[in-house]
N, C-alpha and C positions, 0 to 999 in steps of 0.2 A: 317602744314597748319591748318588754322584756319576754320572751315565748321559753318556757320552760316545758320539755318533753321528755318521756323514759323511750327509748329506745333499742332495738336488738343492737350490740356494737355494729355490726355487716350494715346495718341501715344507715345511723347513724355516721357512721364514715362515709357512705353515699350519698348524703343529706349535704359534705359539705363541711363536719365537723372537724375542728382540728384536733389533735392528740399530743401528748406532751411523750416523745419518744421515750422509750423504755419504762414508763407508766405502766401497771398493770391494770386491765381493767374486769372489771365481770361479762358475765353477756350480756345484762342491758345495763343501760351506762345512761344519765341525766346527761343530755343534752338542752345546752342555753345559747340561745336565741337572741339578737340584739340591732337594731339598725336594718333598714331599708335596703335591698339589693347591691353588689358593688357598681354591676355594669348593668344597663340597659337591657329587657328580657331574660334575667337571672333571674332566678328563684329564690337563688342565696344569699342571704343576708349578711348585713357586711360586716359582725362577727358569730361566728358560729364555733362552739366550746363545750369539748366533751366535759361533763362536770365543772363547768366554770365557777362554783363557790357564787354566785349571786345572789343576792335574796332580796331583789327589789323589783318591785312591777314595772318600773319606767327608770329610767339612765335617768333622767330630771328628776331623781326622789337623790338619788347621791346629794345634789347642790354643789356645796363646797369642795373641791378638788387639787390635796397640793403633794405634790412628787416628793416627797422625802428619801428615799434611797432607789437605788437599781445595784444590779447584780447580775453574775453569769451562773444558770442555772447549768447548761452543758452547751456542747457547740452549737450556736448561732441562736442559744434560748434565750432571754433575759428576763430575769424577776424583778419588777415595780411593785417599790413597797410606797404607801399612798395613804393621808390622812382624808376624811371628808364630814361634811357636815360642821359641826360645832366643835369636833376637833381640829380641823384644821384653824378656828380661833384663837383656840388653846392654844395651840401650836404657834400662834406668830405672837401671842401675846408672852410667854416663854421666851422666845428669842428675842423680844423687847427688852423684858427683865436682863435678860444675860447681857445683851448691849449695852444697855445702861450700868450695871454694875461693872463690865469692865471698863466703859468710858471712865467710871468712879475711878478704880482701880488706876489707869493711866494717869489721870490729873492729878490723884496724891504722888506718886512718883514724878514727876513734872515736879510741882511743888518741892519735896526735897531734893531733889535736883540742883533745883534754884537757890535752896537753903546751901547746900552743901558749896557750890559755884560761888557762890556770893561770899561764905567763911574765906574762899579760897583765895579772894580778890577777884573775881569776874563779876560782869554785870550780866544780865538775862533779861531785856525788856520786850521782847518779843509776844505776839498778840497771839497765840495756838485757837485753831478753830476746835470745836468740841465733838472731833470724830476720831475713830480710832485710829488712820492710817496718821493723819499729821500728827494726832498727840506720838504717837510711838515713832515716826522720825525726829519730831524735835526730843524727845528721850534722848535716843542715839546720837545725837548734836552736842546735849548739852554732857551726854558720860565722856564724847569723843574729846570737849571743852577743859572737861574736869582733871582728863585725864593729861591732856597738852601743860594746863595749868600747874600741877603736881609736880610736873617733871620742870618746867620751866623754876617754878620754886623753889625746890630742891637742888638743882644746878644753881642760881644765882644765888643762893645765901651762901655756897662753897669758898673759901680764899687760898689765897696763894700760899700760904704760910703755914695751911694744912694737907697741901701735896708733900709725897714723899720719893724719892727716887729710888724705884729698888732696879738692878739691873738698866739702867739706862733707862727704864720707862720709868714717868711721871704716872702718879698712883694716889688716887684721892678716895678714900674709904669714908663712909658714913651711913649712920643707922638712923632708920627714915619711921619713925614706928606708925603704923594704921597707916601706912603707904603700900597701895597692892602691888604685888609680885610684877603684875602684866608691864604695868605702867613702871 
């Protein structure tokens, strides 16, 4: 049960309340009430909060309960920001959406990948399971693939008869077009 009380601040600090340092308060201050004693023969409840912002009869009316951010309010404070009830639904069905849209997102690129790999002469028969981390290493696989291939093709179509000797060094020029810079 939720015990909500106004109180003189002097009381209120006596009672057990905690206070959010350098808070300003009035003289009497809404004190909230929460939980059964910490220790055995305690009075005090095992949260007690000067203006805690509550507005429910019972901790079991919240329901649903999920952590979305923390923060440091000042030394040794920390702020918990927190969805509940039917928002926190919303909130995982949200992060479904985005899940799925980027699996989408990976497996088209996957796709041309394969597309691109396979113009190049490679083959790609590889089975990817349909989650983000494997799809985005087999990515990085197949550009590391494309990219090996690019350069392996561009060397061997090169001959001897289009080296040129300047200075004692053998010197083989050639213009590679839609060939990236890296590679």
């Amino acid at each position: 049960e939720v015990i909500t009380r106004v109180l003189p601040l002097d009381e209120a600090r006596e009672s057990g309340a905690r206070a959010l340092f350098g808070e300003k308060y009035d003289d009497e201050v809404r004190v909230v009430s929460m939980g059964t004693p910490r220790t055995p023969g305690s009075n005090i409840a095992y949260s007690v909060e000067l203006c805690g912002g509550t507005h429910v009869k019972r901790t079991g009316d919240i329901g649903k309960f999920k952590i979305v951010g923390e923060s440091a309010v000042s030394a040794g404070i920390r702020r918990v920001t927190a969805l509940t009830g039917a928002r926190v639904d919303e909130y995982f069905a949200s992060q479904t959406q985005e899940r799925q849209e980027k699996i989408a997102k990976l497996k088209d690129d996957v796709t041309k990948l394969r597309t691109e790999f396979e113009t190049l002469g490679g083959k790609d028969s590889i089975a990817v399971n349909d989650n983000e981390d494997d799809l985005a290493a087999h990515i990085k696989t197949l550009q590391k693939q494309i990219s090996e291939l690019r350069r392996t093709n561009a060397t061997q179509s090169a001959s001897a008869d289009e080296e040129k000797d300047i200075g004692g060094v053998k010197f083989l020029s050639r213009v590679l077009p839609g060939f990236p810079a890296k590679d």
